[in-house]
Chimera marker file (.cmm) of the C-alpha trace (Angstrom):
<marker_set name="trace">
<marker id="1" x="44.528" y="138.228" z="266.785" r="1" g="1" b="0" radius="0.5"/>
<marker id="2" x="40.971" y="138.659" z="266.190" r="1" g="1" b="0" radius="0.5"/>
<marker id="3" x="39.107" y="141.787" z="267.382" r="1" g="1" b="0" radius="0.5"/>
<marker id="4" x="36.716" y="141.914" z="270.045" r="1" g="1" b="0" radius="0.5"/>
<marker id="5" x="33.581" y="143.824" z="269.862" r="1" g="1" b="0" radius="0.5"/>
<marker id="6" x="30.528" y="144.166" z="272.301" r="1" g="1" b="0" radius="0.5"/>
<marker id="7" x="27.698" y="146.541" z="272.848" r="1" g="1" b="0" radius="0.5"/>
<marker id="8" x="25.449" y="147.393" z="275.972" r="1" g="1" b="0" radius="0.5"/>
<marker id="9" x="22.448" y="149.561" z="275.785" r="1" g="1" b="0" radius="0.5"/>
<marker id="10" x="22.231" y="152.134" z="278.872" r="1" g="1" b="0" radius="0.5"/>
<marker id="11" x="19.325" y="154.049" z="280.325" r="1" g="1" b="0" radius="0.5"/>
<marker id="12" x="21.074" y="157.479" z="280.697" r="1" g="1" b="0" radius="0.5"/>
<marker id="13" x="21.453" y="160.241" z="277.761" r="1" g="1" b="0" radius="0.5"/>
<marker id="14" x="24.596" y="159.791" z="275.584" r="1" g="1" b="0" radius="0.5"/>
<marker id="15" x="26.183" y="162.494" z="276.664" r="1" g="1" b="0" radius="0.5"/>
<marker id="16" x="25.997" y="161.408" z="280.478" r="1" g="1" b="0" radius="0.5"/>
<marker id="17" x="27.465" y="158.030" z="279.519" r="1" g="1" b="0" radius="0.5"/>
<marker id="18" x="30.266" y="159.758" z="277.220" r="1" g="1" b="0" radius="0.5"/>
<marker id="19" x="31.097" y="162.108" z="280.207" r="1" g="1" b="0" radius="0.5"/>
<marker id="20" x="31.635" y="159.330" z="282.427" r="1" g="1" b="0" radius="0.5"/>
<marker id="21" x="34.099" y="157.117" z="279.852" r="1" g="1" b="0" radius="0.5"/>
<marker id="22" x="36.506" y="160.785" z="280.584" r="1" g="1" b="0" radius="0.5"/>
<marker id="23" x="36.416" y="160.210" z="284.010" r="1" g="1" b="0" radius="0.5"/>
<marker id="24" x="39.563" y="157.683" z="284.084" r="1" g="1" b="0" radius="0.5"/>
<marker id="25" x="39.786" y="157.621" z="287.769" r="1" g="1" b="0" radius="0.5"/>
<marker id="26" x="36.364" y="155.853" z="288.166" r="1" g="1" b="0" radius="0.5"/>
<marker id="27" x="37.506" y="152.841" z="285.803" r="1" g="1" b="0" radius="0.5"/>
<marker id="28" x="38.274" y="150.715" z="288.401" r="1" g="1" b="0" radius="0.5"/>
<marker id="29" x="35.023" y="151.014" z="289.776" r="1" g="1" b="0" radius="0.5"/>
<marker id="30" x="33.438" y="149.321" z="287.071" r="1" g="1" b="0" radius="0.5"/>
<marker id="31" x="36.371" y="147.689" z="284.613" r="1" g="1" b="0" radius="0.5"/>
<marker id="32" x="37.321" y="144.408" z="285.025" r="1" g="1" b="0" radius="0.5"/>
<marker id="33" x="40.501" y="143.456" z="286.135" r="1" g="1" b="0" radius="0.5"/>
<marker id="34" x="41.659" y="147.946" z="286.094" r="1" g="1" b="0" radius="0.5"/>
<marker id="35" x="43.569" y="149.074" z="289.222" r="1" g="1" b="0" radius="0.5"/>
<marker id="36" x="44.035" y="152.297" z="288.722" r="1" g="1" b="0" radius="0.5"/>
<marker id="37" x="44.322" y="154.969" z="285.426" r="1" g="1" b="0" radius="0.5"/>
<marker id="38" x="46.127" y="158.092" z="285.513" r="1" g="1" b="0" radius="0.5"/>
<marker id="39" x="45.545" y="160.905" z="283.435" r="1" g="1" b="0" radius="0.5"/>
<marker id="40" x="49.252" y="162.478" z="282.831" r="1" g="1" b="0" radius="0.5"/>
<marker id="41" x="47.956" y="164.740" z="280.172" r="1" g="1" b="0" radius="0.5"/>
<marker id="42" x="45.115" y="164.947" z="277.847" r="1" g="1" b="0" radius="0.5"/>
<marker id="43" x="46.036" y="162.433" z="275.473" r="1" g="1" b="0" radius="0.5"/>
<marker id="44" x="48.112" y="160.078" z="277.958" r="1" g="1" b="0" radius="0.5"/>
<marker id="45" x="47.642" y="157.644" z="280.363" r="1" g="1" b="0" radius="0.5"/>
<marker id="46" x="49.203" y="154.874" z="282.712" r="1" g="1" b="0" radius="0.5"/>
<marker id="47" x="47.269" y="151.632" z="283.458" r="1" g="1" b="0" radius="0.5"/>
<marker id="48" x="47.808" y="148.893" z="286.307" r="1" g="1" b="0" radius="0.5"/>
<marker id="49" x="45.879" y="146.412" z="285.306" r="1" g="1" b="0" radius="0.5"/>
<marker id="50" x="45.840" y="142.482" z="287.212" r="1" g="1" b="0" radius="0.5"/>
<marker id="51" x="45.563" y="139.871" z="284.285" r="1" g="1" b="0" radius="0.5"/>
<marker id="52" x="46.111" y="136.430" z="284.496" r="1" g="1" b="0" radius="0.5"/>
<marker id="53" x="46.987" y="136.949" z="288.137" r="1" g="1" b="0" radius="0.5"/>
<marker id="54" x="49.838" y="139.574" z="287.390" r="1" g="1" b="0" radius="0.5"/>
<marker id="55" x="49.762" y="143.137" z="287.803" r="1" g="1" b="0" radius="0.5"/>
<marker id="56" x="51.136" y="144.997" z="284.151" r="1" g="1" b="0" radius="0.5"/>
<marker id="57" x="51.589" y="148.584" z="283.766" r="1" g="1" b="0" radius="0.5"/>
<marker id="58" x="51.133" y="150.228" z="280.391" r="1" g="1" b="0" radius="0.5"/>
<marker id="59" x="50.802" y="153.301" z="279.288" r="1" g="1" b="0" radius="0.5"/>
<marker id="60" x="48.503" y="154.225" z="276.287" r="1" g="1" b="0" radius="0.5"/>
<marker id="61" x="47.789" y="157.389" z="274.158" r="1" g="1" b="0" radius="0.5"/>
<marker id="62" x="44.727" y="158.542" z="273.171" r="1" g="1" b="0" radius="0.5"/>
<marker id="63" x="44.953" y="159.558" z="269.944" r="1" g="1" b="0" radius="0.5"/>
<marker id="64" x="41.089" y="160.203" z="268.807" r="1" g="1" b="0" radius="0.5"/>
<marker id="65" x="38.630" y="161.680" z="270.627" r="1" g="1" b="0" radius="0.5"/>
<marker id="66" x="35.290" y="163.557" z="269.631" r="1" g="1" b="0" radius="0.5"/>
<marker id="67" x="32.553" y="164.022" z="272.592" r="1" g="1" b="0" radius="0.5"/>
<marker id="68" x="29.735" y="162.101" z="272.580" r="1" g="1" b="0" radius="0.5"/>
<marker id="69" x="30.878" y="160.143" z="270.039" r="1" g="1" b="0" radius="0.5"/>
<marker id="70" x="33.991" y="158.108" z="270.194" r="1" g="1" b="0" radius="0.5"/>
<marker id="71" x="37.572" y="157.650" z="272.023" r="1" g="1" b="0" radius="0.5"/>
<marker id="72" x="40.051" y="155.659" z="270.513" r="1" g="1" b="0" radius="0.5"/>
<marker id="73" x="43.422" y="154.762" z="272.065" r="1" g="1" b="0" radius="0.5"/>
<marker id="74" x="46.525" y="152.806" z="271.703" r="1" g="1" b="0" radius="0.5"/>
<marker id="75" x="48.571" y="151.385" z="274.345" r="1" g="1" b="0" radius="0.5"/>
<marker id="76" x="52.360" y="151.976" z="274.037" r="1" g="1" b="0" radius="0.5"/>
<marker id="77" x="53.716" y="148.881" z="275.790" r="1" g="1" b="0" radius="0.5"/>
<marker id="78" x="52.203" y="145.789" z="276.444" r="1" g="1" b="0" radius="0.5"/>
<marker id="79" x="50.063" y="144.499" z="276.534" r="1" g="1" b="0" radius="0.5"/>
<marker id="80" x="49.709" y="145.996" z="273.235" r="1" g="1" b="0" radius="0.5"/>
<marker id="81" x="46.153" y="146.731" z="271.444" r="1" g="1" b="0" radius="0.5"/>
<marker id="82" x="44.215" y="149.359" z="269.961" r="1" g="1" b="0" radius="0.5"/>
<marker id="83" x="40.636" y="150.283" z="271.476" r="1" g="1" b="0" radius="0.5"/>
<marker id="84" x="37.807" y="152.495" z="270.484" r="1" g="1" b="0" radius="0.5"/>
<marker id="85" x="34.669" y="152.935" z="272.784" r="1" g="1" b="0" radius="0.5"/>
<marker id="86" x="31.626" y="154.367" z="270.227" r="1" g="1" b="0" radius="0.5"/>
<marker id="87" x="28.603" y="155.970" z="271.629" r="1" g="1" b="0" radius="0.5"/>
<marker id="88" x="25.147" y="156.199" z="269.577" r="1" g="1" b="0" radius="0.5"/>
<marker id="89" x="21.929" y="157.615" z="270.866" r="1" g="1" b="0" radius="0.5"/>
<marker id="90" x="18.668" y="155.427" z="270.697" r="1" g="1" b="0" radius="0.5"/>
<marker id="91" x="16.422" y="158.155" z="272.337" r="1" g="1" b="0" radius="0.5"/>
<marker id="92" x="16.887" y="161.451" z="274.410" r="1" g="1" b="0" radius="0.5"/>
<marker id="93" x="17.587" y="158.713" z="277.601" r="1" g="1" b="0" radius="0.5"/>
<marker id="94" x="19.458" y="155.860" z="275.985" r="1" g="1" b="0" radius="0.5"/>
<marker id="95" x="22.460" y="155.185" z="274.077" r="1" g="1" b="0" radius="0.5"/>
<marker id="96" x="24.466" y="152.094" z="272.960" r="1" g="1" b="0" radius="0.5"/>
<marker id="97" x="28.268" y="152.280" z="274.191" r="1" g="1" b="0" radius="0.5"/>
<marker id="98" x="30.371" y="149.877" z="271.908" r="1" g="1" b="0" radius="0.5"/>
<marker id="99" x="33.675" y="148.560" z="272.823" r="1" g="1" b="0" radius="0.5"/>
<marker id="100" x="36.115" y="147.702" z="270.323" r="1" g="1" b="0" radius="0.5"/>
<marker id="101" x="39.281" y="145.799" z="271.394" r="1" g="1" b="0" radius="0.5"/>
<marker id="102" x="42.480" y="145.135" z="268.393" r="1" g="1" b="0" radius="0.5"/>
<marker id="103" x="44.488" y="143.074" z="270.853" r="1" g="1" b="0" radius="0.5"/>
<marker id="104" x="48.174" y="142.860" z="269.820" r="1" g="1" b="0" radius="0.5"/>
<marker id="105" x="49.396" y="139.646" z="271.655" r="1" g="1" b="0" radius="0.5"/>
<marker id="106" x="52.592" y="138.875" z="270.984" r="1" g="1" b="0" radius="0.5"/>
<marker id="107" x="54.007" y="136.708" z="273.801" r="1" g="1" b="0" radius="0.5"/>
<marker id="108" x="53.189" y="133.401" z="274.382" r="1" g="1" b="0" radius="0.5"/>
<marker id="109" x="50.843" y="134.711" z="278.059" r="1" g="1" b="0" radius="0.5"/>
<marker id="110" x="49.067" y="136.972" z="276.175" r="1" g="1" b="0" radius="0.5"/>
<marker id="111" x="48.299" y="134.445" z="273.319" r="1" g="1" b="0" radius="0.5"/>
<marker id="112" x="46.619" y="131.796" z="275.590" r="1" g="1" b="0" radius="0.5"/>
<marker id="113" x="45.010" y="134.456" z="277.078" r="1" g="1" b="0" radius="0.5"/>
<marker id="114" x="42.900" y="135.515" z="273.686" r="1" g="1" b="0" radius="0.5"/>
<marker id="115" x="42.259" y="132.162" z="272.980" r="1" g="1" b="0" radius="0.5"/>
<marker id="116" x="40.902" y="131.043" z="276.431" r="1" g="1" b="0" radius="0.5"/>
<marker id="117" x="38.199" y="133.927" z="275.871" r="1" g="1" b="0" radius="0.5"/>
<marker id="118" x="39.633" y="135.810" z="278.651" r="1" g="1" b="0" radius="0.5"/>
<marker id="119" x="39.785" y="139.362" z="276.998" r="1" g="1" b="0" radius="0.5"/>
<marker id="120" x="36.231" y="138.837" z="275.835" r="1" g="1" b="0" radius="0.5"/>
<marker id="121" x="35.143" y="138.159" z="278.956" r="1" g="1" b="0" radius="0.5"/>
<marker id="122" x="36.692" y="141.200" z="280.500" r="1" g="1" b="0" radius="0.5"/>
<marker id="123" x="35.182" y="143.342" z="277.820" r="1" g="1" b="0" radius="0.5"/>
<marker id="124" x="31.669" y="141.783" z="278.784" r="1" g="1" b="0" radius="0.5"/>
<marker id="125" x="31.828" y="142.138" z="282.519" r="1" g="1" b="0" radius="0.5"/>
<marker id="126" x="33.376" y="145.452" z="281.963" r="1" g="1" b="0" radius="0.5"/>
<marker id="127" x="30.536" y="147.036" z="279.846" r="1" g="1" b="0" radius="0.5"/>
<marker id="128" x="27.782" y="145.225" z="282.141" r="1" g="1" b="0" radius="0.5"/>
<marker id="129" x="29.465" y="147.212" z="285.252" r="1" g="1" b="0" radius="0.5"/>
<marker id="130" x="29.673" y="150.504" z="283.511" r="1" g="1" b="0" radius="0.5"/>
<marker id="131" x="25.683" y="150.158" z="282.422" r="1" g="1" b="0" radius="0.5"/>
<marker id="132" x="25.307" y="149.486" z="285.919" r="1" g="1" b="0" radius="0.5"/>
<marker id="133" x="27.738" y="152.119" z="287.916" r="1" g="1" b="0" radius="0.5"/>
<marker id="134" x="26.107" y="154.744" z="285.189" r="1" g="1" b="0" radius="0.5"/>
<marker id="135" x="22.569" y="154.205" z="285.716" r="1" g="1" b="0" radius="0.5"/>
<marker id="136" x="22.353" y="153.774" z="289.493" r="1" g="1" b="0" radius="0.5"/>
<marker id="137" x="24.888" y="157.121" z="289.783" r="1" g="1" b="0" radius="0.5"/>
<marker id="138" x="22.223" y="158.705" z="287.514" r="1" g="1" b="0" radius="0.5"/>
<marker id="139" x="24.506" y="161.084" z="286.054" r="1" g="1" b="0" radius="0.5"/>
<marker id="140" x="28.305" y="161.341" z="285.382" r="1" g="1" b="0" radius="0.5"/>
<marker id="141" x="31.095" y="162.265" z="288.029" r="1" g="1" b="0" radius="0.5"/>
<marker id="142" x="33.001" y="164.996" z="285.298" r="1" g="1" b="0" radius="0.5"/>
<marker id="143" x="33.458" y="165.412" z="282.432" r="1" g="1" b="0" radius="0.5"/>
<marker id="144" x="36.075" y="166.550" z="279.442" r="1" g="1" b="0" radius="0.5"/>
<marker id="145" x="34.928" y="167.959" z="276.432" r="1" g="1" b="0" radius="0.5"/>
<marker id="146" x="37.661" y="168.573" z="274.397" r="1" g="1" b="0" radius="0.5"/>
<marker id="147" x="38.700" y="166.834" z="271.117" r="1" g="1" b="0" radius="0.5"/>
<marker id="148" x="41.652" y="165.012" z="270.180" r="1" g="1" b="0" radius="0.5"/>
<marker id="149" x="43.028" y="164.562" z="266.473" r="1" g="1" b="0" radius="0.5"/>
<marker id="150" x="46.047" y="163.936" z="264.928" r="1" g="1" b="0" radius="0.5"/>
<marker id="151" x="47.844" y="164.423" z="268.031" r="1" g="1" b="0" radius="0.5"/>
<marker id="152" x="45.986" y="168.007" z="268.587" r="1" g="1" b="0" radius="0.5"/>
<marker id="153" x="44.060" y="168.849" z="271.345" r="1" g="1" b="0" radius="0.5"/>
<marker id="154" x="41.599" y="171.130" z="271.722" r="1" g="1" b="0" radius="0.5"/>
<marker id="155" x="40.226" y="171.807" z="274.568" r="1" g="1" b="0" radius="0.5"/>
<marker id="156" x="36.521" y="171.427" z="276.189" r="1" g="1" b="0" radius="0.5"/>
<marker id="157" x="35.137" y="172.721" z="279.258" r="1" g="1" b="0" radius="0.5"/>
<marker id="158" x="36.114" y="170.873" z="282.539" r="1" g="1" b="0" radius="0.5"/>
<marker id="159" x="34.112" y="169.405" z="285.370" r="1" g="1" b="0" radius="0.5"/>
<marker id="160" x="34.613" y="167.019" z="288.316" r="1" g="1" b="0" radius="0.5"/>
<marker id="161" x="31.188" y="165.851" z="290.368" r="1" g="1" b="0" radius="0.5"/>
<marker id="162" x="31.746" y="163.934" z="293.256" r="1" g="1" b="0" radius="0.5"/>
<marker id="163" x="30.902" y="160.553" z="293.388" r="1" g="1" b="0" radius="0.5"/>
<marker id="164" x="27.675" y="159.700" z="295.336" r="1" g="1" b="0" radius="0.5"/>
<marker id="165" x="27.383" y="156.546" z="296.783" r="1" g="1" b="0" radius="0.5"/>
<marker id="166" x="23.812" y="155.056" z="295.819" r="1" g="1" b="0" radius="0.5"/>
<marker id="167" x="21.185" y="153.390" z="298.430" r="1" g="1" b="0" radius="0.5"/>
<marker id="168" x="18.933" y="150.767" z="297.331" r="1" g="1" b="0" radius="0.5"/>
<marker id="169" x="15.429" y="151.761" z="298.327" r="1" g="1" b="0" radius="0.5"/>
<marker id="170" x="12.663" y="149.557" z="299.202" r="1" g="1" b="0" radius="0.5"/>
<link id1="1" id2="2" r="1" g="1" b="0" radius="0.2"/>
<link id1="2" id2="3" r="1" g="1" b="0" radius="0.2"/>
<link id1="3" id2="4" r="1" g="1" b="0" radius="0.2"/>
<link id1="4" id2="5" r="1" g="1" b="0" radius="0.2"/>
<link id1="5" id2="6" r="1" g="1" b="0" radius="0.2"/>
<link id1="6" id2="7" r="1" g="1" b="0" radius="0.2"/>
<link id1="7" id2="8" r="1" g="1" b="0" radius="0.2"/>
<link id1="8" id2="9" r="1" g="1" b="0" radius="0.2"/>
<link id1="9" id2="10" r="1" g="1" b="0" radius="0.2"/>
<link id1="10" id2="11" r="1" g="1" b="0" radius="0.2"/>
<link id1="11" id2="12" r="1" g="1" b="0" radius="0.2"/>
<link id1="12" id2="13" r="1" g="1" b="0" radius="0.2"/>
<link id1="13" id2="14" r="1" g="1" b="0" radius="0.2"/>
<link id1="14" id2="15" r="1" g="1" b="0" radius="0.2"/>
<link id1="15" id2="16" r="1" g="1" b="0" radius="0.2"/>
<link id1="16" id2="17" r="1" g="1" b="0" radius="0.2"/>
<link id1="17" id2="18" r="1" g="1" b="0" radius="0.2"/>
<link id1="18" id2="19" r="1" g="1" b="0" radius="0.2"/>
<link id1="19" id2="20" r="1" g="1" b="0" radius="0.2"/>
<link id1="20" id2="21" r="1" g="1" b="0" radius="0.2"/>
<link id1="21" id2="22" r="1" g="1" b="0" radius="0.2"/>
<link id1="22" id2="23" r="1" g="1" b="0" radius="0.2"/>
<link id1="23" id2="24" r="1" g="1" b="0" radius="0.2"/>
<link id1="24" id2="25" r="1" g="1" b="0" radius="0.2"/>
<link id1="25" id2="26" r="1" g="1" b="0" radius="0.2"/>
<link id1="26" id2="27" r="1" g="1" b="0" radius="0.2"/>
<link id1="27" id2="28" r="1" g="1" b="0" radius="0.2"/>
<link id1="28" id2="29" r="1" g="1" b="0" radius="0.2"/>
<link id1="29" id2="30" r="1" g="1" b="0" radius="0.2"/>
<link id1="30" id2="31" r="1" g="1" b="0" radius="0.2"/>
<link id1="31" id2="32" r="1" g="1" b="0" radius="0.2"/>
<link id1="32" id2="33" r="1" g="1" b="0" radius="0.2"/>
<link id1="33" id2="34" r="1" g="1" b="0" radius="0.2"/>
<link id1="34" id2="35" r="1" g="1" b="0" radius="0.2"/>
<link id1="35" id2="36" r="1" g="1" b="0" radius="0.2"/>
<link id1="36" id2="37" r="1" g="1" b="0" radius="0.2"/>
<link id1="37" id2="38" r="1" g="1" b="0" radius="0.2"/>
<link id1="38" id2="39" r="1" g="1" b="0" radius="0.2"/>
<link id1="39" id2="40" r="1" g="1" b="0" radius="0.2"/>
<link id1="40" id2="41" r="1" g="1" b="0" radius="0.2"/>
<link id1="41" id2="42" r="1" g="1" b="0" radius="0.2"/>
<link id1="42" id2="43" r="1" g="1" b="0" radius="0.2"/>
<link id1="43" id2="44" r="1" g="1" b="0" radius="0.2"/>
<link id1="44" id2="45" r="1" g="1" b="0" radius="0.2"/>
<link id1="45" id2="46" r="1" g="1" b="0" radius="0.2"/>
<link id1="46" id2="47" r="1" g="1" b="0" radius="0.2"/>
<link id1="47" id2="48" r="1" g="1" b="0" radius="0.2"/>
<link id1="48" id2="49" r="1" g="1" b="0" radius="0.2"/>
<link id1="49" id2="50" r="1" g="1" b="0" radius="0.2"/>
<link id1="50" id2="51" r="1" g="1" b="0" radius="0.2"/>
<link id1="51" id2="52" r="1" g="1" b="0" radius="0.2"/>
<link id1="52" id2="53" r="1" g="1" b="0" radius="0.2"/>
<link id1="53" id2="54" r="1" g="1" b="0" radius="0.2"/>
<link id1="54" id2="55" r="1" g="1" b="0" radius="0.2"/>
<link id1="55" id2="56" r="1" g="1" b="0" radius="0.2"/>
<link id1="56" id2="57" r="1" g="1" b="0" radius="0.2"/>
<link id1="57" id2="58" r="1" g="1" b="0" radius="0.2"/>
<link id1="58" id2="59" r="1" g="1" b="0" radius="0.2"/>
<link id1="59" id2="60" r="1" g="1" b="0" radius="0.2"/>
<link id1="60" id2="61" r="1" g="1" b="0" radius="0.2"/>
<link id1="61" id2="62" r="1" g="1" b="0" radius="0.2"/>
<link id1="62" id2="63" r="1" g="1" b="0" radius="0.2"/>
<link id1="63" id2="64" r="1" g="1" b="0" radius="0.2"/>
<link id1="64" id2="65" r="1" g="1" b="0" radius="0.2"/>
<link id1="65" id2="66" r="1" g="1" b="0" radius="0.2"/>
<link id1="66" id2="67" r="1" g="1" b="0" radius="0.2"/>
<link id1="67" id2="68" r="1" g="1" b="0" radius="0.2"/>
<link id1="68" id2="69" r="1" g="1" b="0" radius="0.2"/>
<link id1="69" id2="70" r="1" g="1" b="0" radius="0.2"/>
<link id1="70" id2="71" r="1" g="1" b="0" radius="0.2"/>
<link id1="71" id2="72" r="1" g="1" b="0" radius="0.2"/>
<link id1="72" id2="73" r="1" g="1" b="0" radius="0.2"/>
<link id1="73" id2="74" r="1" g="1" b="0" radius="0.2"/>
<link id1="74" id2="75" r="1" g="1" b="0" radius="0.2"/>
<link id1="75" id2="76" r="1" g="1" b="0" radius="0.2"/>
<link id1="76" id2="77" r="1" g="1" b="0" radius="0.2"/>
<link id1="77" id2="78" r="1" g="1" b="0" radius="0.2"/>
<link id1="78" id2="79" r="1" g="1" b="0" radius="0.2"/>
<link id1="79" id2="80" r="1" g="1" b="0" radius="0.2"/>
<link id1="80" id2="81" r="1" g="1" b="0" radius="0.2"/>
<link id1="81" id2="82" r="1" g="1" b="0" radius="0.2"/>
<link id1="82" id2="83" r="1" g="1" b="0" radius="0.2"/>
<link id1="83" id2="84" r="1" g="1" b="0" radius="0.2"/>
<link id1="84" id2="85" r="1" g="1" b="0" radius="0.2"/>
<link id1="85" id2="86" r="1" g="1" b="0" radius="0.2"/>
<link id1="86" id2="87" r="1" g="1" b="0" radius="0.2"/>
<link id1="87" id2="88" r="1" g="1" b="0" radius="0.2"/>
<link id1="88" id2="89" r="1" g="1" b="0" radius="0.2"/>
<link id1="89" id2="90" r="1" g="1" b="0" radius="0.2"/>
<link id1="90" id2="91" r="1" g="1" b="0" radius="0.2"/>
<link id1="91" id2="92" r="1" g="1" b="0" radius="0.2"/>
<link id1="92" id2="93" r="1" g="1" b="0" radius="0.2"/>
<link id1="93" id2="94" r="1" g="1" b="0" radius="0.2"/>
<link id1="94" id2="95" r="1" g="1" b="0" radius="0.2"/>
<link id1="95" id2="96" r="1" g="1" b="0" radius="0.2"/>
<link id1="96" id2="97" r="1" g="1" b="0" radius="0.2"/>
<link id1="97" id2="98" r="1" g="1" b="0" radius="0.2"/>
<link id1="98" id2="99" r="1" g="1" b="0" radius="0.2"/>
<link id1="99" id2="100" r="1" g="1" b="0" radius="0.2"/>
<link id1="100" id2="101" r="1" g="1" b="0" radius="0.2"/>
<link id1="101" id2="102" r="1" g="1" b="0" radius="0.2"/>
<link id1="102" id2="103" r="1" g="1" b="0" radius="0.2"/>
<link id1="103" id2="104" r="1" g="1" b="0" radius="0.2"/>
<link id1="104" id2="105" r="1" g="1" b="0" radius="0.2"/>
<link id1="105" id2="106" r="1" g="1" b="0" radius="0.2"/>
<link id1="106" id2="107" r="1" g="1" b="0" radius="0.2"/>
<link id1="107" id2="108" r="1" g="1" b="0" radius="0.2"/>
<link id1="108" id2="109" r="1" g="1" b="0" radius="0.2"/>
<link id1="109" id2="110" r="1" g="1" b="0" radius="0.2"/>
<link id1="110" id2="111" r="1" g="1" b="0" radius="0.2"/>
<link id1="111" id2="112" r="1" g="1" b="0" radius="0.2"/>
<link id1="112" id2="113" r="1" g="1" b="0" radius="0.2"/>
<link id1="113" id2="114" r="1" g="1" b="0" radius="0.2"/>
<link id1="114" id2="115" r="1" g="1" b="0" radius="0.2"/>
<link id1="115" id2="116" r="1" g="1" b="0" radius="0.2"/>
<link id1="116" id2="117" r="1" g="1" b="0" radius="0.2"/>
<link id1="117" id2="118" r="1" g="1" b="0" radius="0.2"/>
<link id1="118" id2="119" r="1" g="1" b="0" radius="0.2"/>
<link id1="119" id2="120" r="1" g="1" b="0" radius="0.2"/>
<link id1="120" id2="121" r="1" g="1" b="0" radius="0.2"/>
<link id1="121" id2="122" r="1" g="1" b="0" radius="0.2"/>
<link id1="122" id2="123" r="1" g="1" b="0" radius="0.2"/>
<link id1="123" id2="124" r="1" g="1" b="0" radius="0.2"/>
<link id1="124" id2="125" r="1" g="1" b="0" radius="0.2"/>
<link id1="125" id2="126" r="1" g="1" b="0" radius="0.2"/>
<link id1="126" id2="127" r="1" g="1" b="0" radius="0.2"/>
<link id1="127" id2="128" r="1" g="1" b="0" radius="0.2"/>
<link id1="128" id2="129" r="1" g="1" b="0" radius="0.2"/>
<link id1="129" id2="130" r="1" g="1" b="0" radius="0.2"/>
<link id1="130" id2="131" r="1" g="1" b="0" radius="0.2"/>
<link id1="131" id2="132" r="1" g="1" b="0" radius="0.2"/>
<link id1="132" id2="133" r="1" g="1" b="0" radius="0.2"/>
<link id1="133" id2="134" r="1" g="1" b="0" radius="0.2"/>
<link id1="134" id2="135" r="1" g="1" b="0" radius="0.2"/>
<link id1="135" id2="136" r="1" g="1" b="0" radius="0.2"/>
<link id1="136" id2="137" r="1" g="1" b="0" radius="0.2"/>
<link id1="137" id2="138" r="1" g="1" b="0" radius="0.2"/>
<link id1="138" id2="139" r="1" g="1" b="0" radius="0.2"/>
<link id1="139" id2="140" r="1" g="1" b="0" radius="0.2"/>
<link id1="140" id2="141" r="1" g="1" b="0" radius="0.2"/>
<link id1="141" id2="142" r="1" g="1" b="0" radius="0.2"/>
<link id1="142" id2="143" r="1" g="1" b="0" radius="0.2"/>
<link id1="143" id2="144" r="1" g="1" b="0" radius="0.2"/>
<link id1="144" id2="145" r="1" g="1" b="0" radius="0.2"/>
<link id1="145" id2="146" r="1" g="1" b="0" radius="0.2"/>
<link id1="146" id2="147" r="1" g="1" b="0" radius="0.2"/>
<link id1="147" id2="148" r="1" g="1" b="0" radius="0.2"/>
<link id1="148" id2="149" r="1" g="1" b="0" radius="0.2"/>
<link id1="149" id2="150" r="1" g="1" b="0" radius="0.2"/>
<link id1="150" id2="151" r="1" g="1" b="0" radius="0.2"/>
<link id1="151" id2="152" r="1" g="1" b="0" radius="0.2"/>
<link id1="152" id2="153" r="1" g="1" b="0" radius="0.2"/>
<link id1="153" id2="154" r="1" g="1" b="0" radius="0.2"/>
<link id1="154" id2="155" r="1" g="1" b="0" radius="0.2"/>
<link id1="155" id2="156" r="1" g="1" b="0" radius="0.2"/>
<link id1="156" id2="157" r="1" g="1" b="0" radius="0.2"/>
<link id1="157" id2="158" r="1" g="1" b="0" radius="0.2"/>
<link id1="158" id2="159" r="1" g="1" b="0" radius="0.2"/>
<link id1="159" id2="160" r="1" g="1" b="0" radius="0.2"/>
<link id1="160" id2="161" r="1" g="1" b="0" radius="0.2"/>
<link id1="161" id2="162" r="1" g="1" b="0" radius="0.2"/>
<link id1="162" id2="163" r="1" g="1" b="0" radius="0.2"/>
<link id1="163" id2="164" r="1" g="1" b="0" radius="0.2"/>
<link id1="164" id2="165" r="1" g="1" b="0" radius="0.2"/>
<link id1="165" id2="166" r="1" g="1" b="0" radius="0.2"/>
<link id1="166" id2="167" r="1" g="1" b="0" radius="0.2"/>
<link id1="167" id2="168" r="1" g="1" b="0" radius="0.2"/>
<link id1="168" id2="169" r="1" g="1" b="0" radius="0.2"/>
<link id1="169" id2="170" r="1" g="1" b="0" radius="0.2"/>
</marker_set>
């Protein structure tokens, strides 16, 4: 299957952005199609996800991670794929987030799926919402700032913000 790979720039520091991607909880405020993440340990988590009008479960390991930077994963059951969000700073208030998506499909659902465009699509909408959630938040709801190789963890400071619902003004 080919890899899918698309970039956003957002207005808020790199590390702000980076923060937020730790914050798994929040991902179904702003990724397509995500239910609900839970963080079992530091390099471990379970998905529901609703694709294709089904609900899957998965669970995935994260098995790179290096603040403000990059956080790659693997999911352990399907659907199966690799992933690697990248973050590079443009200025002290912007940075490019990059997704990178090595889907894995296998069954005959998941194939019609990456050629319909669907995953794309998701990966598009999802990065658009993220730009968006992130900027009008203004700053990130926690972070983790540990590091993750080879299976190691080591750990970073801890913080949890609460989320703070935005007003239009004007």
């Amino acid at each position: 299957m080919s890899t899918i790979e698309e970039s956003i720039d957002v207005d808020v520091p790199v590390h702000v952005a980076y923060n937020q991607w730790t914050q798994f909880r929040t991902f179904p405020r702003f990724m397509d199609g995500v239910e609900r993440v839970d963080q079992i340990q530091p390099t471990f988590t379970h998905w529901v996800v609703r694709f294709g009008g089904r609900a899957h479960r998965f669970d995935a390991e994260i098995v790179e991670q290096v603040p403000d930077r990059h956080l790659t994963w693997e999911a352990l059951d399907r659907p199966l794929h690799r992933g690697t969000v990248a973050f590079e700073v443009l200025d002290a208030g912007r940075c490019r987030v990059t997704l990178r998506i090595e889907p894995s499909a296998r069954g005959l659902a998941e194939r019609a799926g990456n050629a319909l465009g669907l995953v794309r699509r998701a990966v598009h909408r999802s990065l658009a919402c993220f730009k968006e959630f992130i900027e009008q938040q203004g700053r990130e709801t926690g972070d983790w700032r540990g590091e993750i190789s080879n299976g190691r963890v080591r750990p970073g400071s801890v913080r949890e913000r609460p989320v703070v619902p935005t007003w239009p003004t004007g």
